[in-house]
N, C-alpha and C positions, 0 to 999 in steps of 0.2 A: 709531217714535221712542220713546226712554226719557222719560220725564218725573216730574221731579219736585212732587208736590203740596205747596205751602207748608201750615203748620196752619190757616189761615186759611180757605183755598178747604176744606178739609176739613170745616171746622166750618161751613161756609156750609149745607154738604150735609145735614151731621145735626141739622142746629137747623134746618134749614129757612130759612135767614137771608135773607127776602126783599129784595130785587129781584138778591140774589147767589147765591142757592139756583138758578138755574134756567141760566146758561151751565154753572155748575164742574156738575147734576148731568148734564149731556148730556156732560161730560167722562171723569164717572165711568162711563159707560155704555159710553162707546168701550171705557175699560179694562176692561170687565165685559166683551166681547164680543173681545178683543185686536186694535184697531186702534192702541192705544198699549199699552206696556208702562210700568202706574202705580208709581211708587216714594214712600214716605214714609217722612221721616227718622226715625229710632228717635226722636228725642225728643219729636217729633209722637207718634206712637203713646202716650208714657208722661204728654203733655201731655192728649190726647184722654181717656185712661183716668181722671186726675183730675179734670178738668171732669166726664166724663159720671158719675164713682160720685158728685157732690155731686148732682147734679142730679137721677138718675134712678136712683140706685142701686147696689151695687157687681155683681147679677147681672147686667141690665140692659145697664150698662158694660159687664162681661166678653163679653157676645153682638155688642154692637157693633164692639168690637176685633175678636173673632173672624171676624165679617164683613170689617172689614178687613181683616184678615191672609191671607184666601180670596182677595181680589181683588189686595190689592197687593205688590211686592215691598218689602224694606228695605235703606234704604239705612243701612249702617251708622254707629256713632257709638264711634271708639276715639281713642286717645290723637294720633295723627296728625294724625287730624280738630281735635280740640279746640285742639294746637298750633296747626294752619294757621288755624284760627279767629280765636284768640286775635291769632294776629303780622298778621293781613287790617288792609287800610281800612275794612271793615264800622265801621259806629258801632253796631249792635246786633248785639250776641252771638249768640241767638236765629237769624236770618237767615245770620251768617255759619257756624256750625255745620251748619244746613242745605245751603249753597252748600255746603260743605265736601264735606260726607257727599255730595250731588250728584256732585258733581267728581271724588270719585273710586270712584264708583258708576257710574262713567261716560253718566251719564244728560243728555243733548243739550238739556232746555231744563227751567225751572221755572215751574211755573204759579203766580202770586200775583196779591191783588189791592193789592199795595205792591212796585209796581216799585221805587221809592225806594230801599227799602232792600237791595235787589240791584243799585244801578247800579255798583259795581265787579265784578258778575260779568262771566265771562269763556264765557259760555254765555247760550243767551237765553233771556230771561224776557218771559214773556206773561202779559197779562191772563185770564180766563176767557174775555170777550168775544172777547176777540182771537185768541186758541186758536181757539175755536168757527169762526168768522168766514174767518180763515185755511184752518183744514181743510174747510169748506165749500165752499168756492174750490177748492180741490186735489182735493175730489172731483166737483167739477161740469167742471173743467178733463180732468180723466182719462175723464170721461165721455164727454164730447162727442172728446174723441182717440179715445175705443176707437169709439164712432159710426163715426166717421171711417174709422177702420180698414176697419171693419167695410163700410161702404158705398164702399171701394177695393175690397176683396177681391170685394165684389158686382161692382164694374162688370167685375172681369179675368173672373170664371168664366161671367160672360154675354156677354161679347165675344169 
C-alpha cells in the first residue's frame, strides 16, 4: 500500500513527540523495511527542513532530510496540485495541497493525526494508531490462513 505521511506524524517521529512518537515510528519502520511504500508531500520535506535548521541546525537538518529522502518517496507539489488545492472543500490549504499531491501520486491512504482536516478526502485516512492496529490484524489474520494452509497440505500428504 502507498501511503502518504501527513507533516504531523513526521514531526511526531523526529521530535520524538510523546505519546505520538511511538504508532507513526512502527510505521516508519514498515516503510524502512518496504511493507508500505512511504510517500511525503514536497512541502512536508521543505516544512521539516525549516523547523529542524531553527532548532538543530542547518547541517544537522540537511542529514535528517537526507534520511528522509533514503526512506521515502515524493509526492509531488506542481501547479495542478496547487489549482486542485485551492478550488477543494479543504478549509486548510496546508492539508488540501497534501491530499492533492496524494491523489495524484496515486498513493491509497494518508496517515494523520487530524482526520478533521482530510474529511473531504476521497482516499482513506488513518490515525497512526489505527494504521498500526489495522495492519496487525492483517498480519495476524494471514498468519493463522497460511497455518491453515499449511496444516491442510499436512493432512493430504499423510493421508
Amino acid at each position: 500500500m502507498n501511503i502518504l505521511f501527513d507533516t504531523n506524524v513526521v514531526l511526531d517521529v523526529l521530535l520524538d513527540r510523546k505519546p505520538f512518537s511511538a504508532p507513526a515510528s512502527v510505521i516508519f519502520s514498515w516503510v524502512e523495511v518496504g511493507e508500505f511504500i512511504g510517500f511525503l508531500g514536497a512541502t512536508t520535506v521543505t516544512t521539516i527542513f525549516y523547523l529542524a535548521t531553527r532548532v538543530v541546525g542547518k547541517k544537522q537538518a540537511e542529514e535528517e532530510i537526507s534520511k528522509l529522502l533514503s526512506i521515502f518517496a515524493i509526492a509531488p507539489v506542481n501547479r495542478a496540485v496547487l489549482e486542485a488545492a485551492i478550488n477543494s472543500k479543504f478549509t486548510d490549504f496546508e492539508d488540501a495541497v497534501l491530499y492533492e499531491s496524494a491523489r495524484n501520486a496515486g498513493v491509497q491512504a494518508i496517515v494523520t493525526r487530524d482526520a478533521v482536516g482530510f474529511k473531504y478526502a476521497k482516499i482513506s485516512v488513518y490515525s497512526p494508531e489505527e494504521l498500526v492496529k489495522m495492519t496487525q490484524t492483517i498480519k495476524i489474520i494471514g498468519t493463522k490462513r497460511a497455518a491453515g494452509k499449511q496444516m491442510h497440505v499436512d493432512v493430504i500428504s499423510t493421508g
